[in-house]
C-alpha positions as CSV (number, residue, x, y, z in Angstrom):
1,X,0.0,0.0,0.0
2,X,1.5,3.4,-0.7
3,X,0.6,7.0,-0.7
4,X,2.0,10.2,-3.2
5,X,1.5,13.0,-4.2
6,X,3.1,16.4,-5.2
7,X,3.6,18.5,-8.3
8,X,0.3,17.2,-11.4
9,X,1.1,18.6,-14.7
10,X,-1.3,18.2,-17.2
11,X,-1.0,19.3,-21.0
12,X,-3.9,19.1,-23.7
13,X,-3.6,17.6,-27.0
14,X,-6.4,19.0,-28.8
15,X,-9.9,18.8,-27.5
16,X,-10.0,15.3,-26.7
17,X,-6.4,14.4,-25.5
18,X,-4.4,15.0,-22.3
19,X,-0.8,14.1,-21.8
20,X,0.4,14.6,-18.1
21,X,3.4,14.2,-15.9
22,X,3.4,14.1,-12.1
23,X,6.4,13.4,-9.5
24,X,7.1,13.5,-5.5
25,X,7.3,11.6,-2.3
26,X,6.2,8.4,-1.7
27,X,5.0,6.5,1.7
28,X,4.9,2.6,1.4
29,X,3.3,0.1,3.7
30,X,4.9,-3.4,2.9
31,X,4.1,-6.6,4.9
32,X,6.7,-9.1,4.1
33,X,7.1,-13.4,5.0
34,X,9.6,-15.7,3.5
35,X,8.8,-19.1,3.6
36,X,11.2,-21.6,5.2
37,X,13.5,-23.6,2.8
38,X,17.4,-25.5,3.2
39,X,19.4,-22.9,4.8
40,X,16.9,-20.2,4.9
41,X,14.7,-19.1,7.8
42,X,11.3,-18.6,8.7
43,X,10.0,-15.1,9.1
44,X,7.7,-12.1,8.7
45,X,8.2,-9.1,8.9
46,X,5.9,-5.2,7.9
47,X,7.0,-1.6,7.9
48,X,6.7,1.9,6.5
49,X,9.3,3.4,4.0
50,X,9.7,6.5,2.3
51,X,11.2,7.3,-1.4
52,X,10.1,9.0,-4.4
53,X,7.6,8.2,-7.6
54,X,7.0,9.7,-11.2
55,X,4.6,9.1,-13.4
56,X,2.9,10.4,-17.1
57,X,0.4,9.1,-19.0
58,X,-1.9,10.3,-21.8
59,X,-6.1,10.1,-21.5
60,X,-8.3,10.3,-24.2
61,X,-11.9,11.5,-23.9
62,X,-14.5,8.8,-24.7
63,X,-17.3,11.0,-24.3
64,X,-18.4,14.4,-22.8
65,X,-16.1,14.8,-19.0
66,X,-15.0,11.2,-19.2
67,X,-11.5,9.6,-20.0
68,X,-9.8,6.6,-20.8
69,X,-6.1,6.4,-20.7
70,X,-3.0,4.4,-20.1
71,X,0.3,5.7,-18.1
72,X,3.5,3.9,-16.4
73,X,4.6,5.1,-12.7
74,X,8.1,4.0,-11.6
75,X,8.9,4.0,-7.5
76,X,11.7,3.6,-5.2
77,X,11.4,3.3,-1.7
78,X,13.3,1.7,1.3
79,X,11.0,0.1,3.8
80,X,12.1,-0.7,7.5
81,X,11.0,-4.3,8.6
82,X,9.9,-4.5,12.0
83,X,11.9,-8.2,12.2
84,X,15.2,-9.1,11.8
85,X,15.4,-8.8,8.0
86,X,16.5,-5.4,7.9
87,X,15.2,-2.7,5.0
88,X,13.2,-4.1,2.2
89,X,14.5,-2.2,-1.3
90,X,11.3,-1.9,-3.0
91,X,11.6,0.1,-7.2
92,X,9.6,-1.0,-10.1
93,X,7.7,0.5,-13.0
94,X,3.9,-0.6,-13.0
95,X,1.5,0.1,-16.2
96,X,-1.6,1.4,-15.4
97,X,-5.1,1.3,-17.4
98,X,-6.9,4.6,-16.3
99,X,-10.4,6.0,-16.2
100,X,-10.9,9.5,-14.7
101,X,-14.5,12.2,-15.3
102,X,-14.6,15.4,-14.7
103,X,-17.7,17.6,-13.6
């Protein structure tokens, strides 16, 4: 579970396009458990860690205030474990399929 925000910049591309751009903190919730196996240990193990996040995407309006779109939002954070495994290096990019409206 994680939570971001900061600067939203948002450029149109005629009347029924949007590209837009966004970047800032990031606060990550991670719950973590390795399974036993030969020479490894048993454990589990959650936290909070902060990092950073961007993200762009462009929408396309499907009809009058609503939008479909598809974007990509990369992350990096470092989460403390409340175990004995240490911080948890967490950065990935994850598609995203969007639908937003407007009123």
């Amino acid at each position: 579970v994680d939570f971001y925000g900061g600067p939203f910049v948002s450029l149109p591309l005629g009347d029924r396009a949007r590209v837009y751009g966004a970047a800032g903190p990031v606060v990550q919730f991670a719950n973590y458990h390795q399974s036993a196996a030969a020479g490894v240990d048993a454990g589990t193990g959650s936290g909070f860690g902060f990092g950073a996040y961007a993200r762009t995407g462009v929408e396309l309006e499907i009809a009058p205030g609503s939008f479909v779109g598809v974007g990509a939002r990369w992350y990096d954070t470092s989460v403390n474990l409340s175990s004995n495994f240490g911080d948890l290096d967490v950065e990935g990019v994850e598609a995203l399929l969007t639908f937003s409206t407007r009123r």
